[in-house]
DOMI-813505 format. One record per residue: chain; z, y, x of N, C-alpha, C, O in turn. Coordinates in pm, 1 decimal. Atoms other than C-alpha are relative to their C-alpha. Example, Ala and Ser with C-alpha at 12.3 -4.5 7.8 and 13.67 -1.06 7.14 Angstrom:
chaine;nzz;nyy;nxx;cazz;cayy;caxx;czz;cyy;cxx;ozz;oyy;oxx
A;0.0;-119.0;89.0;780.0;-450.0;1230.0;0.0;120.0;90.0;66.5;118.1;193.6
A;-6.0;-119.0;-82.0;714.0;-106.0;1367.0;73.0;109.0;-77.0;89.9;219.8;-26.1
***
This chain:
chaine;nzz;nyy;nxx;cazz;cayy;caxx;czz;cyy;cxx;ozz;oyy;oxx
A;-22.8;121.5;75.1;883.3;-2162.1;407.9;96.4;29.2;-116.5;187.3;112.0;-122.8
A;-73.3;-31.5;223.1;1015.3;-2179.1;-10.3;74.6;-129.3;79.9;19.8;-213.2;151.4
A;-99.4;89.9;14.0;1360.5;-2384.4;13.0;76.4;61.2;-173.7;113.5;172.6;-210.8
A;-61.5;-11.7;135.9;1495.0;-2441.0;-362.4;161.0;-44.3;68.4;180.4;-133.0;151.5
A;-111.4;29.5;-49.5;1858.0;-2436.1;-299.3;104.2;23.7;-151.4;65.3;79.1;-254.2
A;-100.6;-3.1;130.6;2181.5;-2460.2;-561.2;66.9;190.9;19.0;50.6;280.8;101.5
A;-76.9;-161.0;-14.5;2392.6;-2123.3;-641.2;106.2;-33.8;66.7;153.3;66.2;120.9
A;-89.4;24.6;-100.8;2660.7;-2295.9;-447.6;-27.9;-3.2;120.1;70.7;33.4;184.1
A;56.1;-23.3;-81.0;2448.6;-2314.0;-148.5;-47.5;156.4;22.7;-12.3;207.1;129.2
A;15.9;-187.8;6.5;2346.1;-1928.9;-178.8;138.4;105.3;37.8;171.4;188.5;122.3
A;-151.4;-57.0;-23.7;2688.8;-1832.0;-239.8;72.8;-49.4;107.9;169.2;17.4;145.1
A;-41.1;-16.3;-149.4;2764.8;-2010.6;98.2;-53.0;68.1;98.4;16.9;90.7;197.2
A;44.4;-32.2;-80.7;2543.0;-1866.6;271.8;-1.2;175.8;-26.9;-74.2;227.1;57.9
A;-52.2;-158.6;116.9;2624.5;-1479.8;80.7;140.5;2.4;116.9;164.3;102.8;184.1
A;-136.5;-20.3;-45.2;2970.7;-1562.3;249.9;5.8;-29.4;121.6;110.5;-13.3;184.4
A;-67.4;24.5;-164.0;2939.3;-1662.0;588.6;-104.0;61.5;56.0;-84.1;25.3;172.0
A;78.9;2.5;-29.4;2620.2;-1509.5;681.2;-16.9;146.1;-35.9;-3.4;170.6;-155.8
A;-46.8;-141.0;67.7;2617.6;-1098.8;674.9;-167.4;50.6;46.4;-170.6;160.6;101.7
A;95.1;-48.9;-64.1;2250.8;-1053.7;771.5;-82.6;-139.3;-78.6;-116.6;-245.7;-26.8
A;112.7;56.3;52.6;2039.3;-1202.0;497.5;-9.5;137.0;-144.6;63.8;232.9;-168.8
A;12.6;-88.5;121.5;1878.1;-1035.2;155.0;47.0;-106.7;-130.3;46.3;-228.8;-146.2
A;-19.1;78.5;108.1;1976.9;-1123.8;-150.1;-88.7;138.0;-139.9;-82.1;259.7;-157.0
A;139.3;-70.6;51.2;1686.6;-1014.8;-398.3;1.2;-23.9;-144.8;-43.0;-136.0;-170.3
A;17.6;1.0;90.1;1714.8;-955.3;-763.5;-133.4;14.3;-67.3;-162.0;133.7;-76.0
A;134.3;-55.6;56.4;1329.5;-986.2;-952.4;-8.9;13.5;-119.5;-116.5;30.8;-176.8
A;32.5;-51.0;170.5;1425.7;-928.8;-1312.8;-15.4;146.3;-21.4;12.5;196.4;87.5
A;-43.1;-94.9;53.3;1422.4;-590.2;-1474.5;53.1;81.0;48.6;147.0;37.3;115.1
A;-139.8;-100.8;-12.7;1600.6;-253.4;-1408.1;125.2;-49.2;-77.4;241.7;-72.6;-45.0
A;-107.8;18.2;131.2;1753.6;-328.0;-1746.8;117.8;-93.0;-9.0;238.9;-94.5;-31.0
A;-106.4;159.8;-9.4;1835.6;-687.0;-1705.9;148.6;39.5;175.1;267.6;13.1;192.2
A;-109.1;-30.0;-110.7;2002.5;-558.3;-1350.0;143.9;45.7;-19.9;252.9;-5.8;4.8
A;-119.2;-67.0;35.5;2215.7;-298.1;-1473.8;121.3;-77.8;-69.6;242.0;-54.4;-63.2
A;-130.2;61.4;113.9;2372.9;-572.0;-1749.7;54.2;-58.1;87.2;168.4;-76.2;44.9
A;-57.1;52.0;-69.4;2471.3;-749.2;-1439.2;-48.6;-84.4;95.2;-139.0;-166.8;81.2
A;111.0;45.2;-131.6;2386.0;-851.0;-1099.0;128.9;-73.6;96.5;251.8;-80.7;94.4
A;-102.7;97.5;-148.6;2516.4;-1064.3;-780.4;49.8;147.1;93.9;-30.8;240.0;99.1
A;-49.1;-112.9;-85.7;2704.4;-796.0;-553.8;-70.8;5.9;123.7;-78.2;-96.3;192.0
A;63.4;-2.9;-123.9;2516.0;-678.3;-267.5;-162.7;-32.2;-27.1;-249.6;-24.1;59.7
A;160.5;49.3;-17.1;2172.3;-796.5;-411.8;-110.3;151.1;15.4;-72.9;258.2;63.1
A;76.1;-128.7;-12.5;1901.6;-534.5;-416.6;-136.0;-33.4;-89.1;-212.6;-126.5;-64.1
A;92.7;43.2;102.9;1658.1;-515.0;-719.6;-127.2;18.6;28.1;-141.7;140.7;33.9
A;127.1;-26.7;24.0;1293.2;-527.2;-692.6;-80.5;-66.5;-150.2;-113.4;-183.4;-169.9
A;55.2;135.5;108.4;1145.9;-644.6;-1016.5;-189.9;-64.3;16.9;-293.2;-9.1;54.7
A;99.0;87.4;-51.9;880.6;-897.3;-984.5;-128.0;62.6;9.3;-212.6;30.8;92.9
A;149.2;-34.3;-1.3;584.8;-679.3;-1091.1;-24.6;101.6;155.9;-108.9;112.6;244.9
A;-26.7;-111.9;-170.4;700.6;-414.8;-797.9;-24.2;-78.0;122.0;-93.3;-28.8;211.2
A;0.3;100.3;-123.1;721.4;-698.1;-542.2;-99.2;6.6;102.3;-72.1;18.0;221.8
A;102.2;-25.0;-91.3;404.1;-673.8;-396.5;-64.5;109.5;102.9;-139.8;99.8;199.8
A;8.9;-127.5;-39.5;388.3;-339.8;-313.5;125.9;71.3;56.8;117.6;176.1;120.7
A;-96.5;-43.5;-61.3;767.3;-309.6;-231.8;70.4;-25.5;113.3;123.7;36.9;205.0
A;-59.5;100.6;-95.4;877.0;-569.1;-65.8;0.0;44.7;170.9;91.6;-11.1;231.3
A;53.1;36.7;-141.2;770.7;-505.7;299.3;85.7;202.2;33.1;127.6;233.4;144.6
A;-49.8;-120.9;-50.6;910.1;-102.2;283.8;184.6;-32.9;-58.4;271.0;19.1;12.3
A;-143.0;19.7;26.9;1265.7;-203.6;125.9;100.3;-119.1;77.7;215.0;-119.5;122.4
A;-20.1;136.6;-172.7;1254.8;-575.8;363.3;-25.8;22.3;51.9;-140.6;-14.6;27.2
A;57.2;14.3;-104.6;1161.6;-503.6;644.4;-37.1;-128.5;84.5;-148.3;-171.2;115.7
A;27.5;90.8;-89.3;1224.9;-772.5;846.4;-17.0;-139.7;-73.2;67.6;-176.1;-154.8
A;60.3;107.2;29.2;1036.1;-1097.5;774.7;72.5;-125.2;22.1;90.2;-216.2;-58.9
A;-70.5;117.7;-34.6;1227.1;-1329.9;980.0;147.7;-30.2;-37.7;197.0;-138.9;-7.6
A;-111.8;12.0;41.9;1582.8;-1242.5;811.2;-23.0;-58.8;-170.3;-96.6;-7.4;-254.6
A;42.6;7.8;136.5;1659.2;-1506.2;478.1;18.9;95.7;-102.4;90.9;195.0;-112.2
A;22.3;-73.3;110.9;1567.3;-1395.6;185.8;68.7;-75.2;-187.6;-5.2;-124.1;-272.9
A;7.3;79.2;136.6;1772.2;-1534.8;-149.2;-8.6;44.0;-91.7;75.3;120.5;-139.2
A;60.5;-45.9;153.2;1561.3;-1492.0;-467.1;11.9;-40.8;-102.3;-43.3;-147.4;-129.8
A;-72.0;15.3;113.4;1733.1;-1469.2;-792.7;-82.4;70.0;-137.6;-112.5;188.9;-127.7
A;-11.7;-100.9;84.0;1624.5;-1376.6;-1148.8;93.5;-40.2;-125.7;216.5;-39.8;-119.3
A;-77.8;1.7;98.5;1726.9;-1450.6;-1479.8;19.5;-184.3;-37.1;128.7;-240.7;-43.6
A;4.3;161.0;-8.0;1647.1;-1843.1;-1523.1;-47.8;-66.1;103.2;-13.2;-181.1;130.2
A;35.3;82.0;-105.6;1465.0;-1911.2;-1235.7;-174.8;15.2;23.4;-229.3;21.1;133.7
A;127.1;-13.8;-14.5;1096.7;-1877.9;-1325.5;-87.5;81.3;113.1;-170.7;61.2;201.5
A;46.5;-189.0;-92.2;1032.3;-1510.1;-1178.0;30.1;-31.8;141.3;-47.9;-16.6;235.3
A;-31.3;21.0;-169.3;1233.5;-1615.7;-860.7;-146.2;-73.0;39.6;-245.2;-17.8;87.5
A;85.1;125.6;-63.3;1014.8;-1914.8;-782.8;-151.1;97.1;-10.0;-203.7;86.6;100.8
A;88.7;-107.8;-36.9;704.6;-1638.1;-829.3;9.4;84.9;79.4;-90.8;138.8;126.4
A;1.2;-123.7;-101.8;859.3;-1389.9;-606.8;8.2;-71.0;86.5;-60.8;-21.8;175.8
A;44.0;125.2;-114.7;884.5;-1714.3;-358.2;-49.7;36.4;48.4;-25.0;112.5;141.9
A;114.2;8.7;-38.8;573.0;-1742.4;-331.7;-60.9;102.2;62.2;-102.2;99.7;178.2
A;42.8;-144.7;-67.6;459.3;-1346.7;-326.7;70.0;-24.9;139.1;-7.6;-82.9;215.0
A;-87.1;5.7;-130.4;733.0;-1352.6;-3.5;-61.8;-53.2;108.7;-91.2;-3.0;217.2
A;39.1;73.9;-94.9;613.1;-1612.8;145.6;-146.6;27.4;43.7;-158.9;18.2;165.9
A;100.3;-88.7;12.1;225.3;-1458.6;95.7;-23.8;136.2;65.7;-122.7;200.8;100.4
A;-37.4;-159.6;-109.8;369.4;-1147.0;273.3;17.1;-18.6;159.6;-30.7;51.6;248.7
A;-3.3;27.4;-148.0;483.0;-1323.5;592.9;140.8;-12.1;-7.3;193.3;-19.5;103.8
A;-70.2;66.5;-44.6;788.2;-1407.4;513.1;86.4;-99.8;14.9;162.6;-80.9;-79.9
A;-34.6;83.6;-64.5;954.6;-1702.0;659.9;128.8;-107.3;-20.2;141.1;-226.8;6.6
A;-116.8;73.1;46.0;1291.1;-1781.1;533.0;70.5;46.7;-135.5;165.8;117.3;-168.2
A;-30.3;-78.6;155.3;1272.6;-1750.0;168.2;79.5;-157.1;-68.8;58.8;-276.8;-48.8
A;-113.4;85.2;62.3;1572.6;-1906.4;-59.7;-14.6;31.4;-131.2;20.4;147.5;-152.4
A;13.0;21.5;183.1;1498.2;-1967.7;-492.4;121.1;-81.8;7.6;123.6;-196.8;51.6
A;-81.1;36.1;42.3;1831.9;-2000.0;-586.4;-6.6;2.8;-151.4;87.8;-45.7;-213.7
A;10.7;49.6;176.8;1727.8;-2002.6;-969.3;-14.7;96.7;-59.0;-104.2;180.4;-47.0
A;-12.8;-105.0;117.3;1875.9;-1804.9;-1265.7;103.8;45.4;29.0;173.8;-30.9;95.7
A;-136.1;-63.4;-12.0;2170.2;-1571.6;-1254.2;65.2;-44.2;-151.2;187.5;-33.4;-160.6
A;-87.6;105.3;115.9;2255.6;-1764.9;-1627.4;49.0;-133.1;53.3;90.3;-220.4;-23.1
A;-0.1;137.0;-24.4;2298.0;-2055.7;-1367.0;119.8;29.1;120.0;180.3;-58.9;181.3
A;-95.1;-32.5;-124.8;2528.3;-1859.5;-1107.7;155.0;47.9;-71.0;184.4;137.9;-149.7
A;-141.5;51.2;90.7;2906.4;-1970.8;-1199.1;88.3;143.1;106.1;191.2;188.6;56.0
A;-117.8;-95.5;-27.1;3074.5;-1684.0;-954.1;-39.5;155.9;-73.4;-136.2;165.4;-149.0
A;-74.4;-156.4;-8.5;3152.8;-1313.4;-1002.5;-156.9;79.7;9.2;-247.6;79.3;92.4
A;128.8;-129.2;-53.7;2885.7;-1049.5;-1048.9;67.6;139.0;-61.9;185.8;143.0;-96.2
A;-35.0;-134.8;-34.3;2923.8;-694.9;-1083.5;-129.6;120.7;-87.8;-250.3;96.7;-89.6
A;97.7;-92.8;85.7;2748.6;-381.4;-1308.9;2.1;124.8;117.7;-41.6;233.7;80.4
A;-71.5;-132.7;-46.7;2866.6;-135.1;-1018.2;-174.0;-1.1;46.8;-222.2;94.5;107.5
***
């Protein structure tokens, strides 16, 4: 199941919750300029073919981020198309007000 959720909702669940993904689908490029800490990049066109050897597990959430929001809400869907189960479209990372990271 696709739940649209806020970046304040993400970022609670980022912080209390040590056993979910957090899933970048823009770009290498766009990554490198700056990403959520801890996320892990697949970009959207890769998705289909990556997803399932880099996620493994289906039933752990999944929150999907790209640059405005579009791409997420496409990699949703792919996710959910794959099997799995607890997928989170938190938007755009131009829309996420904490702390990210180039490391």
């Amino acid at each position: 199941m696709i739940q649209v959720i806020t970046p304040q909702r993400a970022k609670e669940i980022m912080d209390t919750e040590t056993d979910c993904y957090i899933l970048d689908v823009r770009t290498p490029g766009e990554y490198v300029q700056g990403h959520i800490l801890k996320s892990i990049s697949i970009p959207l066109a890769e998705l289909p073919e990556k997803a399932e050897g880099i996620i493994p597990d289906k039933e752990k959430k999944v929150l999907v981020y790209c640059k405005s929001g579009i791409r997420a809400g496409q990699a949703a869907m792919i996710l959910e198309r794959l099997g799995y189960r607890m997928v989170f479209n938190f938007g755009g990372i131009v829309d996420w007000p904490f702390e990210t990271t180039q490391d």
